[in-house]
C-alpha positions as CSV (number, residue, x, y, z in Angstrom):
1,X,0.0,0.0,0.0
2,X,0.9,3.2,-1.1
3,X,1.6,5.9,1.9
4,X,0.3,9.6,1.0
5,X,2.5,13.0,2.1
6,X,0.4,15.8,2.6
7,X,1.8,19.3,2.1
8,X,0.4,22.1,3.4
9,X,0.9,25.6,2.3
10,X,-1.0,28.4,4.6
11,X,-1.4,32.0,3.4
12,X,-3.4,35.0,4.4
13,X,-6.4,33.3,1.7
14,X,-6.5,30.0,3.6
15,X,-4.8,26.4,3.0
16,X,-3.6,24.7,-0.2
17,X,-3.1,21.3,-0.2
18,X,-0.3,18.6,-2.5
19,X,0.0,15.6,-2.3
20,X,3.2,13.8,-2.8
21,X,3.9,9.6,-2.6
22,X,6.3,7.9,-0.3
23,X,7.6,6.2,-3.7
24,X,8.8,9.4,-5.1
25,X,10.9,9.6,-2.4
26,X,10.7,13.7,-2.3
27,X,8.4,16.1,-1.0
28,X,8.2,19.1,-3.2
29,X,6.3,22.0,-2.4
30,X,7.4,23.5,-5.6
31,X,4.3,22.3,-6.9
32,X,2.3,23.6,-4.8
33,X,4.1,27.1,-5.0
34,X,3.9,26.8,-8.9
35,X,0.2,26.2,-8.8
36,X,-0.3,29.2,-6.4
37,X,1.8,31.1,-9.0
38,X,-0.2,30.3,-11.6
39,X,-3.4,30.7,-9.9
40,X,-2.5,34.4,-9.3
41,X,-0.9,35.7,-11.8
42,X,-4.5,34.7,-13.6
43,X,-6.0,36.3,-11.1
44,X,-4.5,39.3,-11.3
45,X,-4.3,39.1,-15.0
46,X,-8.4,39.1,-15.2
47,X,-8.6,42.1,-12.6
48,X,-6.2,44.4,-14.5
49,X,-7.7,43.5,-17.8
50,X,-11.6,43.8,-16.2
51,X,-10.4,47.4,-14.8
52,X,-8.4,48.8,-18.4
53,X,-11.4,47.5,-20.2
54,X,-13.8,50.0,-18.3
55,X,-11.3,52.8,-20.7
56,X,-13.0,51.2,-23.9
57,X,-16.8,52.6,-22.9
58,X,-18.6,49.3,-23.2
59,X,-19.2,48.0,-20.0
60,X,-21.8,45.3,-21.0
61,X,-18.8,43.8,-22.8
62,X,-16.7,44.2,-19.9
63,X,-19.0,42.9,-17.3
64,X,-19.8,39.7,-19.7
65,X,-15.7,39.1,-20.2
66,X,-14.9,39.5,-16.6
67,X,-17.7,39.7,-14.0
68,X,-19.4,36.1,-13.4
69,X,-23.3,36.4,-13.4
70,X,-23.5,35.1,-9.8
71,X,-21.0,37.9,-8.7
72,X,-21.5,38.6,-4.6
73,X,-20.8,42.4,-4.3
74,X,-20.0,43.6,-0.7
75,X,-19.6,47.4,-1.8
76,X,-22.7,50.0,-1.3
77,X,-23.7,48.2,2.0
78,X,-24.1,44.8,-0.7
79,X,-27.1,45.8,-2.0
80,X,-25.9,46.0,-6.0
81,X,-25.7,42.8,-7.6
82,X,-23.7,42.4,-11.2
83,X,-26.6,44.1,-13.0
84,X,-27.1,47.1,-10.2
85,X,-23.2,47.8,-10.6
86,X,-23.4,47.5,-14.6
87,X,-26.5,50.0,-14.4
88,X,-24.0,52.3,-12.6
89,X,-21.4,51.8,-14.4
90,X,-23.0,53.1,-17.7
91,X,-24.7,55.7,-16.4
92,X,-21.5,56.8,-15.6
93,X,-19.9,56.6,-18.2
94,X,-22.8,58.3,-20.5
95,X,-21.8,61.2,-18.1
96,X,-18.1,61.2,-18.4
97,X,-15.9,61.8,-21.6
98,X,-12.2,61.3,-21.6
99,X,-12.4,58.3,-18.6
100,X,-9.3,56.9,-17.9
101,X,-9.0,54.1,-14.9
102,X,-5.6,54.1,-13.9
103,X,-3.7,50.9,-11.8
104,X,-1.8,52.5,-9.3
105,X,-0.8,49.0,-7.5
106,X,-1.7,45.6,-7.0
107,X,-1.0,42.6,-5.2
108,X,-2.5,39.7,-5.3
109,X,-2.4,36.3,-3.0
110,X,-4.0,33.1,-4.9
111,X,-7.3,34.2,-6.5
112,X,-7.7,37.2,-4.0
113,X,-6.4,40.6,-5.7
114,X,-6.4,44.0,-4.0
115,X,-6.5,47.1,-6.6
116,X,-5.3,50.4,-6.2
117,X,-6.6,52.5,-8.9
118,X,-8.0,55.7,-9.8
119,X,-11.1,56.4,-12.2
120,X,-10.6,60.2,-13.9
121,X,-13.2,61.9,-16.4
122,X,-14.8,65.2,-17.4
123,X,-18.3,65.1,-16.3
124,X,-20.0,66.4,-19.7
125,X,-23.1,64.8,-19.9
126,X,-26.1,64.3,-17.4
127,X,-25.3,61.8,-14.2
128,X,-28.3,60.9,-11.8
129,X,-30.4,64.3,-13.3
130,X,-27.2,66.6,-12.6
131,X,-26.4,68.8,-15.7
132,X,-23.2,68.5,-17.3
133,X,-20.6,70.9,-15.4
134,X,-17.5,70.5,-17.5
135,X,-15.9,69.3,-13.8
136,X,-12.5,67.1,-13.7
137,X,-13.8,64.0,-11.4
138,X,-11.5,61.9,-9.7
139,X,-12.3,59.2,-7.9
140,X,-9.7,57.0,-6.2
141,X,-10.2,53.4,-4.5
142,X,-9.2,50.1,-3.6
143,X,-10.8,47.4,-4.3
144,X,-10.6,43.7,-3.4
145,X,-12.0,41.0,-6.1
146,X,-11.5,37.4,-5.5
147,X,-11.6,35.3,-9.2
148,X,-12.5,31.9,-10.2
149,X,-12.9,30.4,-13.4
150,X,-11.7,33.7,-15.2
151,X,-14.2,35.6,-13.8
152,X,-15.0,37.8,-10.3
153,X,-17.3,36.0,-8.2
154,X,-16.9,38.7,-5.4
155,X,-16.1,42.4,-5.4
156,X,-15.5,45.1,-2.5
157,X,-14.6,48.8,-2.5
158,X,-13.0,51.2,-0.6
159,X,-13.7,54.6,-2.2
160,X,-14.9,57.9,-0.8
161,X,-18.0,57.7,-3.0
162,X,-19.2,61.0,-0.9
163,X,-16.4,62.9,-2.4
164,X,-16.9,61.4,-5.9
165,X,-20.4,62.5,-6.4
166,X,-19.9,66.1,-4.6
167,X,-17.7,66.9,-8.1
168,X,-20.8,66.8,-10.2
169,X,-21.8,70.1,-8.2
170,X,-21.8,73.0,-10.1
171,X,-18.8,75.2,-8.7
């Protein structure tokens, strides 16, 4: 009978598990470190390309690339599902021209990737019944998005979204 090694790998996302057999005479958690690898640089790959995409003003395509239908998503109190957030998202980009979403960082631990970014427009265009002001908006934010399958299954955000909307007064 064949005796089973188990290698255990714990990281801030939980455990990840190898197995190795006594007849290979090694236990290598290269393995499991590749897989790991692999796992998030995918992960952070289908972030960074979700968040650049939002540049190209079609957010139905992004959301259908990048955001899995069944997406759980923690930010506004976790009241928006994928279709509230898409709503929003082209509403705001009807009002903005020139947007430009901007990685400032990321890091990024097996399928769980934390964003630093910032999301820049001029607000030319009517957003929730405000006229167009011709104001520079800025709004800067982390998020956190956790990926399976090529897709975000869960989304967070830390944003001052108080600040953000003030801009689309009239000054």
């Amino acid at each position: 009978m064949e005796t089973k090694y188990l290698i255990l790998s714990i990281s801030m996302l939980g455990i990840v598990a190898a197995g190795c057999s006594e007849k290979e005479n090694k236990i290598s958690p290269q393995t499991n470190i590749t897989t790991m690898e692999a796992t998030s640089q995918n992960a952070k790959k289908v972030v960074r390309n979700f968040y650049e995409s939002i540049n190209e003003y079609n957010p139905q395509k992004s959301f259908d690339d990048y955001i899995a239908d069944s997406l759980i998503n923690y930010a506004g109190g976790g009241n928006v599902g994928r279709n509230g957030w898409l709503e929003s998202e082209k509403i705001t980009l009807a009002a903005l021209s020139n947007v430009k979403v901007t990685i400032l960082d990321q890091v990024v631990e097996g399928n769980k990737v934390v964003t630093h970014w910032t999301y820049e427009g001029t607000h030319t265009a009517p957003f929730y019944g405000k006229p167009a002001t011709g104001n520079h908006i800025r709004l800067e934010g982390i998020t956190i998005d956790v990926v399976e399958n090529g897709k975000i299954v869960e989304h967070n955000l830390v944003a001052d979204e108080t600040q953000f909307l003030q801009q689309f007064e009239k000054k």
